[in-house]
Structures are given as structure tokens and as C-alpha cells.
N, C-alpha and C positions, 0 to 999 in steps of 0.2 A: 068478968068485967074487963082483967086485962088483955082478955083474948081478943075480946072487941074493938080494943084502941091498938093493938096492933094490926090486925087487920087494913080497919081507915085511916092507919098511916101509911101503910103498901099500896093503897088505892090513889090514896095522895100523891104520892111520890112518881108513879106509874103516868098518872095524868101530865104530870110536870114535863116529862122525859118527852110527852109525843105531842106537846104543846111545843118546845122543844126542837125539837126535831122537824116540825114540818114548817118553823118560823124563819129555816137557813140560818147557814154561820152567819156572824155580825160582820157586816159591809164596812168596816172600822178594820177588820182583822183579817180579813180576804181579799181586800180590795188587791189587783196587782196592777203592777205597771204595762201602760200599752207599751209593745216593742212595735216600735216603727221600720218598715222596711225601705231601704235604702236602693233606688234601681239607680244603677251603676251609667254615667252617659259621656265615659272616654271614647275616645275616636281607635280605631284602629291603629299601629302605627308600622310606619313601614319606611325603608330606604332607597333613597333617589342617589341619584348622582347624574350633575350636571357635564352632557354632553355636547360640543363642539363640532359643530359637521365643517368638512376637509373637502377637497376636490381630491374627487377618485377616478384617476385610468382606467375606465370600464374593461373589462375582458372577457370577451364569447372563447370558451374553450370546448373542443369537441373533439371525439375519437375519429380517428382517420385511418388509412393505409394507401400506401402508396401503388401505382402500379405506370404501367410503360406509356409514353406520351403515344404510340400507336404501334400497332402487332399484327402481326401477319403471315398468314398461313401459306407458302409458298406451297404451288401446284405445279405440274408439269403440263407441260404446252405441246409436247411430242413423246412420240414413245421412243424406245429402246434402250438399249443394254448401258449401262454406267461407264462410260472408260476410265471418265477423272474425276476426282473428287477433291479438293483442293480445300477444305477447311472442315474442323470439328466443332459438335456442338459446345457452346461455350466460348466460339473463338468470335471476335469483332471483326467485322467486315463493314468493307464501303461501299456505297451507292456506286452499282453498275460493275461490282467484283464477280467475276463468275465463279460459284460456290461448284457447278459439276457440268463435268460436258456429256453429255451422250452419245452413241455411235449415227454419226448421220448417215449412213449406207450411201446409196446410192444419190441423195440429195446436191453432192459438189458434182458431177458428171449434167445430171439434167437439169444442175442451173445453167453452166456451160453450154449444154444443148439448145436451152432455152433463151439465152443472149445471143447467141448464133442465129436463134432463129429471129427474134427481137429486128438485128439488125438487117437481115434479108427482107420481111413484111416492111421496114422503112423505104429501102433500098427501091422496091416495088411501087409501093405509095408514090414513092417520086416520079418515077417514071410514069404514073396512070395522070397524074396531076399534071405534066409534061403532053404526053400525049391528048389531053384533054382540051388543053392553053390551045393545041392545034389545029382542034377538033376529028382529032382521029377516034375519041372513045368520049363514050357517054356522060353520065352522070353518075347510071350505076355503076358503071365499071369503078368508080371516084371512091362511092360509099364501099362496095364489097373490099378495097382495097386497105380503105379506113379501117373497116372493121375486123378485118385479118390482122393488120398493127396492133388495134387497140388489145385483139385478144391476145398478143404476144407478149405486149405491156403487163399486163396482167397476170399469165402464166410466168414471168420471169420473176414478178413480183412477190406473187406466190413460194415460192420454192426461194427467193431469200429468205423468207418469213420464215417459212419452216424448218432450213439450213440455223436460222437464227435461234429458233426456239430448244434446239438440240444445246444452246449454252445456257445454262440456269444459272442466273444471274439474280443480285440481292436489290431489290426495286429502294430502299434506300440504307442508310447507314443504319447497324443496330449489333444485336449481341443474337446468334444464332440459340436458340433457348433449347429447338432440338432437332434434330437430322434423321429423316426417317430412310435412306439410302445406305447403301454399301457399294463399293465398288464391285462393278459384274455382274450387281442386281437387274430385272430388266424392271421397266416403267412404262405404264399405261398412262396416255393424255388425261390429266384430271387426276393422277396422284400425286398422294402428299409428299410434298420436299421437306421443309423446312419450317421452324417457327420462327419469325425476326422479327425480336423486341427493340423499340428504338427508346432509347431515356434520353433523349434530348430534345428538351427537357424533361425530367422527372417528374411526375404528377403523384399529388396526393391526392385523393377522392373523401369527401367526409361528406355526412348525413345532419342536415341542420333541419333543427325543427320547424314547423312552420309561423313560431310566435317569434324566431329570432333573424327568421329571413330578411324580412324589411331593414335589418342594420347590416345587412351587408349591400357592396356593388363591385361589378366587375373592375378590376385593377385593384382593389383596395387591398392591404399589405398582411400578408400574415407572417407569425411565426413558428416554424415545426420543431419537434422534436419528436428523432426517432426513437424505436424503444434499445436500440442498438448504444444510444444518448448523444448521438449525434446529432448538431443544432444547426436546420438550417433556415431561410429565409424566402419568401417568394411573392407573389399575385397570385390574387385570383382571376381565373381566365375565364369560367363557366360558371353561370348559375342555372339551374333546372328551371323550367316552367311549368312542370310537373310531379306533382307529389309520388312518392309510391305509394302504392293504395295499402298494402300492408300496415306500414308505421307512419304513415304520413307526414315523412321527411322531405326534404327536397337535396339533389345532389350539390355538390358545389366542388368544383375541381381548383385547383391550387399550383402553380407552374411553379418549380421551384428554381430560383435564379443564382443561387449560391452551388459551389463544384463539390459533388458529390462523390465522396471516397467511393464506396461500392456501390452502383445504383442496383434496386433491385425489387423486383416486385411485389405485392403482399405484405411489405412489414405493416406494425401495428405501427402508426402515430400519434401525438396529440398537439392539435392545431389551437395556438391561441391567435383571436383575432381582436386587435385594440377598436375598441368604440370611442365613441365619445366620451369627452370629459363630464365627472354628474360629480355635485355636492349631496354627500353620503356621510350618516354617524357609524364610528365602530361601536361593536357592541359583542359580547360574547352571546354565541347561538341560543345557549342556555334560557337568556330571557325570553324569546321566539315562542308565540303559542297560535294556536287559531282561533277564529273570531267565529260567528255561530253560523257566519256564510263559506267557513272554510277556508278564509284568505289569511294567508299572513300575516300575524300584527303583532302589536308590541305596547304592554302598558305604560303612559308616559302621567305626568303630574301637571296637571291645566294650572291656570293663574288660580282657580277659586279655587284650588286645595283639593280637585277632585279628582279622581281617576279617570282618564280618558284612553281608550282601546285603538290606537291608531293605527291604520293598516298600510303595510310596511310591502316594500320588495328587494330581494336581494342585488347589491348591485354587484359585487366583487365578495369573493372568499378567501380564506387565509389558514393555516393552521393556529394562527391565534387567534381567530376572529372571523365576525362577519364586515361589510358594508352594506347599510341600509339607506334605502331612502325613502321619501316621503312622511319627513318629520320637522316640526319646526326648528329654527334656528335660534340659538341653541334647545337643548331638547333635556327635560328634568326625566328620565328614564328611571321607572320603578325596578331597583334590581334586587332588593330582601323582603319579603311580604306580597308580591302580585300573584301568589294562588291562594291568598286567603281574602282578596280584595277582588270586585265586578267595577264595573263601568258605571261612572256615576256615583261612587262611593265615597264619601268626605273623609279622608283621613289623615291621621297625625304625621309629616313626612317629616325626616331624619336628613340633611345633608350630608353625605362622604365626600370625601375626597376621592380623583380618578387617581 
């Protein structure tokens, strides 16, 4: 009997457990707290600082080098043998110095012959013009008498010219660059004498591109510096009306008006050219970024608190700085946080002091 009431008390007990169990923990004992999520709606923040635009002395600066205001390859005009030579290359010579004479052979004899003859064909002329006034002689006798003159004229003329050209002489003032003679040398008509650089005035030659053309004009004022550090001053005298097709620069020559210690060809320069006065904010380059068209710009802080991408050009550079323009005046310029902030973006701006 008591086998049987423990039994249906293990049955009992068993049913309890999976009544139980499939009733859930009590909602009194389990209940938990909702945790609420909290989404975060601070602004970004970041630093401005208020900038001041200044009037800035614009300046085109461009590599340059100088070379001779005109040069020239002196040639000979007659042949023969060298006698004199009368200056080295390197040495300064004046308009109409004769740098080398030549052996004129026989050219002083048959000018002579030829003035001689010059005045007999006059001497003739007259007398056919005489006789003619009388009518002893024609018309033609008049012209063939002319024309015996004329060709005397001619033939004496000649043979100065050539007498002449035996003196090699320096067509204007300059620095002999080089001398391709020796004394006793001989010389065929059409060889090279001389090279005569004139630097008066000194020219500097520079390559301006073609976005910066339009701000310059002929006479307008520049300033050089050689790489030698010598500082001088001049106009410009030429602008090119054509590009070179390579870099599509245009030339622009520069007469330089201040006295140059050694003039000389080929140095390197650097030309600055003053522009026009422009209101520009400084700013360190650092802030400088590009915009999605590739232009220049600069994040600045609009009246509504938002971030505005304005696009900027340089006007003037510095080792401490840039000048920029095309910013409002004055200009809230985002300089701590503008690569974690877009255009359009509302955020928390910070004042510094400049």
C-alpha cells in the first residue's frame, strides 16, 4: 500500500514541475527595465578666426635672363691677307673703330688710275656739249660722251668701296664677344670676323604665361634681380604677339635703365612686376584645399553657422603666408576642423584670436 502512495506522490509532484515550467517566470520577477537609447545631436565643432582683408601690392614674378640689346656677326666684304688687327676679343670698341685692316693690293693704284680717268671723261663731256651748243656734233656724239662719264663715275666709285671694305670696322659700339682672325691670316669675302654684343641697354628676356599677359604693357616698370644679387631696375620695351607653340608663353623683353657693373649675357634673373593694388586676406597656405571643380578655395563660416567652400586666388606670396582674394570682408576662416567638416554643414564654431 505504501508502495502505491509513493508512487502518486512522484506523479504528482512531476506534473507540478511542467505545469510550471511551461507557465514562464512570474512577470512580477522578470520584468526589466527598458534602457532607452539616447542618439547624440551635437554639432561638430570647430575654429574660425576672424580675418581683415588689407590692400595688397600685387606682384607678377617670373624667371628671366638677360642677354645683349643687339649682336652681330661681323663678316668680311673683301679678301686678303690680315696686316692689322688692332683689338682682342673681350675688348670694347666704338661705332666705326676699325677692329682689322686688310692688304689692299693693288686697289690705291687703280683708284688713282680711275680719278684720273673720272676727270678726262668730264674734261671730254664738256667739250662734246660745247661743240654741240655750236652745232659741230650731234646728239649722239652728247650721249656716248655722257656715258663714258657716267661709267667713270661708277668705276672710281667702285674701287673706293672696295679700298673701303679692306677696313673692318665695328657697325656700332659693343664688347667684341669673339675674334675669329689672326694676324697674316688670309680672308675670303663672307668670313667670319667678329661677334659684337652691344648692352646698351641690357635686355632681360622672360617667358610670361598667357593668363598673366593681359597685366602687363609696354613702358610698365619692372624690377630685376640678378642671380649674381645684383638689383636693378628698368621698362618693358616688347611684348610678343605670339606664343611659343611649345609652352605657350609669350616673350616680354625688359630694357634695363639703371648702370650695370658687368653687363653680360645669359645670367639667370628674377623679374618682379608690380600690378595693381587688390584687397586680399592673409592666411597660412595650410588652410588651401580644392573644391570638386579643382579650383582653389578655402573653407570660411557664413552668417547661419554653416560652412561655406569659397573659391579663392592667390594674389601675393610670402614665406609667412599667402594673400588671397575673393572673400568677404571681413572673412570668419575655418582654420581647426575643416577636413572633418563639407560645405553646408552646421557646426559648432570656436572664436580665436589672430
Amino acid at each position: 500500500m505504501k508502495r502505491y502512495l509513493g508512487q502518486a506522490a512522484a506523479i504528482v509532484i512531476m506534473v507540478l514541475l511542467t505545469v510550471w515550467m511551461y507557465s514562464g517566470p512570474d512577470d512580477a520577477e522578470t520584468a526589466q527595465p527598458t534602457r532607452e537609447t539616447t542618439v547624440s545631436t551635437s554639432l561638430p565643432k570647430v575654429q574660425i578666426q576672424r580675418v581683415e582683408a588689407e590692400t595688397v601690392q600685387r606682384i607678377l614674378e617670373v624667371s628671366a635672363q638677360t642677354q645683349a640689346n643687339r649682336s652681330v656677326e661681323i663678316r668680311a666684304q673683301a679678301s686678303g691677307e690680315v696686316l692689322e688687327l688692332n683689338y682682342r676679343r673681350g675688348d670694347t670698341v666704338s661705332a666705326g673703330t676699325v677692329i682689322a685692316r686688310l692688304d689692299a693690293g693693288e686697289l690705291p693704284e687703280r683708284l688713282i688710275s680711275a680719278q684720273a680717268l673720272e676727270q678726262q671723261r668730264r674734261i671730254e663731256l664738256d667739250g662734246v656739249r660745247t661743240l654741240v651748243n655750236r652745232g659741230l656734233q650731234n646728239a649722239t656724239n652728247l650721249a656716248a660722251a655722257e656715258t663714258a662719264y657716267a661709267d667713270a663715275i661708277a668705276n672710281r666709285r667702285s674701287l673706293e668701296l672696295q679700298l673701303e671694305h679692306t677696313e673692318i670696322k665695328a657697325p656700332f659700339s659693343g664688347v667684341l664677344e669673339s675674334l675669329a682672325i689672326e694676324l697674316g691670316s688670309y680672308i675670303q669675302v663672307g668670313s667670319s670676323i667678329a661677334l659684337l654684343n652691344d648692352f646698351s641697354p641690357l635686355i632681360v628676356s622672360a617667358q610670361v604665361s598667357e593668363n598673366d599677359l593681359g597685366n602687363l604693357i609696354v613702358g610698365q616698370r619692372a624690377d630685376i634681380e640678378l642671380v649674381t644679387g645684383e638689383r636693378l631696375n628698368g621698362e618693358i620695351r616688347f611684348i610678343s604677339s605670339q606664343a611659343r607653340q611649345a609652352t605657350r608663353t609669350f616673350t616680354v623683353e625688359i630694357a634695363i635703365a639703371s648702370q650695370v657693373l658687368t653687363p653680360s649675357a645669359g645670367l639667370t634673373a628674377k623679374v618682379l612686376f608690380p600690378l595693381a593694388e587688390r584687397r586680399a586676406h592673409f592666411i597660412s597656405p595650410a588652410l588651401l584645399s580644392l573644391d570638386q571643380a579643382g579650383n582653389l578655395s578655402l573653407k570660411v563660416l557664413a552668417a547661419d553657422q554653416t560652412v561655406t567652400q569659397a573659391r579663392v586666388e592667390i594674389v601675393k606670396s610670402s614665406t609667412d603666408g599667402v594673400w588671397v582674394g575673393g572673400l568677404n570682408e571681413p572673412a570668419d576662416i575655418i582654420t581647426v576642423g575643416q577636413g572633418f567638416v563639407s560645405a553646408g554643414d552646421r557646426v559648432d564654431a570656436i572664436q580665436t584670436e589672430q
